[in-house]
N, C-alpha and C positions, 0 to 999 in steps of 0.2 A: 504494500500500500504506500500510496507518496502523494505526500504534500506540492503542490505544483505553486507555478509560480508564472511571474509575467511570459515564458516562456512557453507554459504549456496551458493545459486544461482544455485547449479544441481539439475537434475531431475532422480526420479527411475525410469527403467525401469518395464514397464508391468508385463515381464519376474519374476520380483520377487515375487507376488502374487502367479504364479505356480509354482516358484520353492520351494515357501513355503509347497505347497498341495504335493508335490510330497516327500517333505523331509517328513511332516507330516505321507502321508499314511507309507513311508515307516517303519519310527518307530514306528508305531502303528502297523504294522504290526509284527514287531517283538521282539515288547515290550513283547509279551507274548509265546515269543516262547524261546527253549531251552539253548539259548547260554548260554555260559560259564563267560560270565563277561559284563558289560557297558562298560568297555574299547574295547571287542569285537564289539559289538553293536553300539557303536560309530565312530571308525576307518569306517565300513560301509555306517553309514551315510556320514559321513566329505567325506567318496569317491565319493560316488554317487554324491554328490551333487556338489564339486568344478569339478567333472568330463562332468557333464552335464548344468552348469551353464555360461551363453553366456557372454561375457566380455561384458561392457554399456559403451554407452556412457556419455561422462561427462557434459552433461549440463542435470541434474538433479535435482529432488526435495527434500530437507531436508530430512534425515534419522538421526531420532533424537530418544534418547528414555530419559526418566524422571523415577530418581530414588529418594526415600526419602522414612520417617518411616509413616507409615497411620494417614492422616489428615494432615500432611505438607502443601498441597495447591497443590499437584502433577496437581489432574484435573483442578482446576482454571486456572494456570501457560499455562499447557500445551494447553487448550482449546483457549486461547488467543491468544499465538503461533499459533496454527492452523490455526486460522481467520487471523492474519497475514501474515503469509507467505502462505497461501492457501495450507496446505495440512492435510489430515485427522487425525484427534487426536483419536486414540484405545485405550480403556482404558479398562483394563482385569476386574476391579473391576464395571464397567459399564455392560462387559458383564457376569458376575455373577449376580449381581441383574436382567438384565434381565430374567436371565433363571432363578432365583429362583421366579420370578413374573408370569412365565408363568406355563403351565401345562405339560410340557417337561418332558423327563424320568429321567433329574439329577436333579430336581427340591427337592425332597426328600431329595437326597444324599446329595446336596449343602448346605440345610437348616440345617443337621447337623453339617455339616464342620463348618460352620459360626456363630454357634450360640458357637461353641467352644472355638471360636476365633483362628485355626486353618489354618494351608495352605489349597489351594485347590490343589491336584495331577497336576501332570505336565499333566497328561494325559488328564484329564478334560480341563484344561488350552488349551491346544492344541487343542482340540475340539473345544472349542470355540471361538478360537482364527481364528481357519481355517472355520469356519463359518463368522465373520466379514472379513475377508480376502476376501474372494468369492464373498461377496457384494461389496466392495471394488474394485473389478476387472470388474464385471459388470457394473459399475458407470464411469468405466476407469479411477478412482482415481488413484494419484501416489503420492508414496513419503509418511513419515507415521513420527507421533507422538506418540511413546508408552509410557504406563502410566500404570506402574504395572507390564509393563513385559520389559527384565527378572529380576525374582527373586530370581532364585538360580544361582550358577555352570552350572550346565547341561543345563538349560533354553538359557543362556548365550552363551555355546559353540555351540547350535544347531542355536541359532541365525547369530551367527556369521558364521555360516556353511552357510548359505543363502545369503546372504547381509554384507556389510559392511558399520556398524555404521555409521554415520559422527561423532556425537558429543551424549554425555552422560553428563545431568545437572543432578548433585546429589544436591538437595535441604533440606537444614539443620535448623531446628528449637530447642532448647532447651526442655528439656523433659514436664517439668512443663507445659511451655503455650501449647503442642502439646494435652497434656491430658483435658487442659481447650476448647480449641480448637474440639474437638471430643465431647467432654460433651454437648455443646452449640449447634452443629449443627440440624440446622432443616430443612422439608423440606415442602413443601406446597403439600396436599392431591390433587389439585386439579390442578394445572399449572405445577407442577412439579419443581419449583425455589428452590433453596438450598440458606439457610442462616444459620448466624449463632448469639445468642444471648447475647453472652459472650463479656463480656469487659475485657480483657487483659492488667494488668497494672505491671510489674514485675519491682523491684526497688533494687537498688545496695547496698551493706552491710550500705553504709552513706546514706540511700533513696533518695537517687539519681533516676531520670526515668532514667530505661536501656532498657525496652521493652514496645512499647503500639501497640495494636492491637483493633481498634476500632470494636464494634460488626458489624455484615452486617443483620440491621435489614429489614421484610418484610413491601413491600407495605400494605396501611389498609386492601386492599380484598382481600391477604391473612395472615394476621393476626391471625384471628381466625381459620384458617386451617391448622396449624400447625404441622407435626408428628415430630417424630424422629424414626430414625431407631433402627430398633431390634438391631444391634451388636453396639451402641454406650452406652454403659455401660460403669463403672468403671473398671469392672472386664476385661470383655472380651477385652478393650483398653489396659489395661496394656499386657494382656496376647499377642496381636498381635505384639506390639513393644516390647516385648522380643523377639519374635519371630524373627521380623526382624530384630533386631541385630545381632541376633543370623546367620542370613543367608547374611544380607546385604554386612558384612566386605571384605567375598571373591569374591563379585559379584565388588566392589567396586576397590577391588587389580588387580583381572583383568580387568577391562576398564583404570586402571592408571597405568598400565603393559602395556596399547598399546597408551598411551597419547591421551585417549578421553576423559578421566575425568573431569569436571568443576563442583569443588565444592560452591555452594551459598550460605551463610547464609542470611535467611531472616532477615532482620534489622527491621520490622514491620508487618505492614499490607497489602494491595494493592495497596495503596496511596503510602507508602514509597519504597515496594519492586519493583512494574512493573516497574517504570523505570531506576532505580540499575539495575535490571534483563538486561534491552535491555541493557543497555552499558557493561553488563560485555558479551555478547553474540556479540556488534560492531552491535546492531540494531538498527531501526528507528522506530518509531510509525507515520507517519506522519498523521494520519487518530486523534491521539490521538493528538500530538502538534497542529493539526491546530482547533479541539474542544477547546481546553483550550486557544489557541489566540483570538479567536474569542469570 
């Protein structure tokens, strides 16, 4: 249960589910056709879409989306969120490991992208994205926690062509523990639990403790079932947070161009960050204060 705040308390309407499919089909429609420019291509969509998109009412559900460099904590953060305020956490990098797990036709494609350490095409993106949408709409789910998207420009204004944002957490970690952080992640072959095995101890020019990030080790019976994933390399880690630096900044200027921005630095781990997180967002854990009183 949570205490909401200027941030939340509305609810999405239905309607944005298909007016996501509709924006979808339409750029994919004409993504490969002859226009003359994206600037063309877009003015299109942004029509159709505020043209055919029904005004909502306002007691709605959280429209949030979660930005930071890979391995931040995006999923932890946002998954937690979700359970709290009751509304569905989509996370793009969720649904790319699915399709790369399955026997699906990008399945190939994605494993090269990924093994690059490379984006995935907006186009794929969208695909997958309007497939999690769809279940979403069937479930009558409302109201969305995104995790991953958007991550360019373009991803950004077709969003906004749909929906309007509430609020944008860009969550900030320093590069060093982000890398340590990725290195350590593990996950269980057999429950599926994500941990991680790294002890984060970063200390100030007078070693002084500046940073502790206690590891999140596994229960004993998963233990010994430990993987890690293919793209959690040295190499390919560095290569994706260049990456998203490299894309992050403009996706960044515009959400603080429309005063949705809230920047977070995590101060630690889960212990120290969750509940910084809830006060800098004016929430409540009550489900959490009354475990720990108890």
């Amino acid at each position: 249960m949570a205490v909401l705040n200027r941030f939340a308390g509305a609810r999405a309407p239905a309607t944005f589910y298909s007016s996501m499919f509709n924006y979808y089909a339409l750029w994919k429609a004409f993504s490969s056709s002859s226009l003359s420019s994206e600037v063309d291509l877009k003015s299109i969509l942004l029509s159709r879409s505020s043209s055919s998109r029904p005004d909502r009412p306002m007691d709605r559900n959280v429209q949030w989306v979660f930005l930071g460099c890979p391995g931040v904590g995006k999923g932890t953060y946002a998954s937690r969120l979700s359970s709290l305020l009751g509304v569905p956490h989509i996370a793009t990098g969720d649904l790319v490991r699915e399709e790369l797990s399955s026997s699906g036709p990008l399945a190939s494609q994605l494993a090269e992208i990924v093994s690059q350490g490379k984006l995935v095409s907006d186009e794929i993106i969208f695909d997958l994205l309007s497939k999690r949408l769809r279940a979403s709409e069937a479930k009558g789910e409302s109201g969305f926690i995104l995790d991953g998207f958007p991550r360019t420009i373009r991803q950004a204004e077709i969003l906004e062509g749909v929906t309007d944002v509430d609020l944008v957490v860009n969550l900030k970690l320093r590069e060093e523990a982000l890398l340590a952080k990725c290195l350590g992640r593990r996950i269980c072959s057999e429950c599926g639990g994500n941990y991680n095995i790294t002890c984060i101890e970063i200390k100030d020019k007078e070693g002084r403790p500046e940073l502790y990030m206690a590891p999140l080790l596994p229960p004993p019976n998963c233990a010994s079932k430990l993987i890690t994933r293919s793209d959690d390399t040295e190499a390919i880690v560095k290569e994706r947070l260049r990456i998203y630096k490299e894309t992050s900044q403009p996706v960044e200027d515009f959400y603080r161009r429309r005063g949705k921005l809230l920047e977070f630095d995590l101060p630690g781990g889960i212990p120290e960050s969750w509940p910084k997180l809830l006060q800098a967002l004016n929430l409540e854990d009550l489900n959490h204060n009354q475990s720990a009183a108890a």
